[in-house]
N, C-alpha and C positions, 0 to 999 in steps of 0.2 A: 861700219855701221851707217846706212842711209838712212835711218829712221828722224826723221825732224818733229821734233814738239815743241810748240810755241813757248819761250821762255817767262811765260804768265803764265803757264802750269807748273804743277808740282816736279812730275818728271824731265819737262825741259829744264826749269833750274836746276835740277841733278845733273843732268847732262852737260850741261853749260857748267857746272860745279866744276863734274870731275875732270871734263876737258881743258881747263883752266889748270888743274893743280898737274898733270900727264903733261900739258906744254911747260910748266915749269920744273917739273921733273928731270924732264927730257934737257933741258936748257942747262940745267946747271950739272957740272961728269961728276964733282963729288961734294956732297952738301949734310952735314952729318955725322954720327957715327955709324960706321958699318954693324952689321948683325955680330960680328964677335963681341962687338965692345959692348954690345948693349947685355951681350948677355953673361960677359962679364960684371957689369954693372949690376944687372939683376942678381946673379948669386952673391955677391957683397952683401946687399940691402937685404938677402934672404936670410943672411948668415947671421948679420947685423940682427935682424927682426926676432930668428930664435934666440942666441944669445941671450938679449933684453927680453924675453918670454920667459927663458929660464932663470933667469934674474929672478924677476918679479914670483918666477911661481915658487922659489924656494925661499922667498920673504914668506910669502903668505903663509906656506907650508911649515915654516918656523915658528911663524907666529899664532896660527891654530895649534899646534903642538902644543904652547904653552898656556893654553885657558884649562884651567882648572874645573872639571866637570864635577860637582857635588853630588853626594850618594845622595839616594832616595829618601825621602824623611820611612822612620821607621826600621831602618835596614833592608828593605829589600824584601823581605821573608815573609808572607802572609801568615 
């Protein structure tokens, strides 16, 4: 990329950004978790996340169950 923009613009900071994080990329051979673990990670915390959903939603679901709805004054009946 030849392209130069004065780093008092918008797009030269970006450049000058990501050229910065690319040379340190580059620098360091392994810095992180790799892409399995991350997505191991993420299916935990997803599993984790329904789990605690289905928790909560069969409190809820318990506890509407038990409100007692009263009949209509009169019966119902016109």
């Amino acid at each position: 990329m030849n392209a130069y923009f004065s780093p008092s613009t918008p797009q030269g900071m970006l450049l000058l950004l990501l050229r910065s994080r690319l040379d340190r990329a580059q620098a360091t051979s392994q810095r992180g978790a790799s892409a399995m673990e991350f997505v191991i990670i993420t299916a935990v915390l997803v599993a984790l996340a329904a789990a605690v959903g289905l928790i909560i939603y069969n409190m809820v679901e318990g506890k509407a169950n038990e409100i007692q709805i009263p009949d209509t004054p009169g019966g119902g009946n016109p």
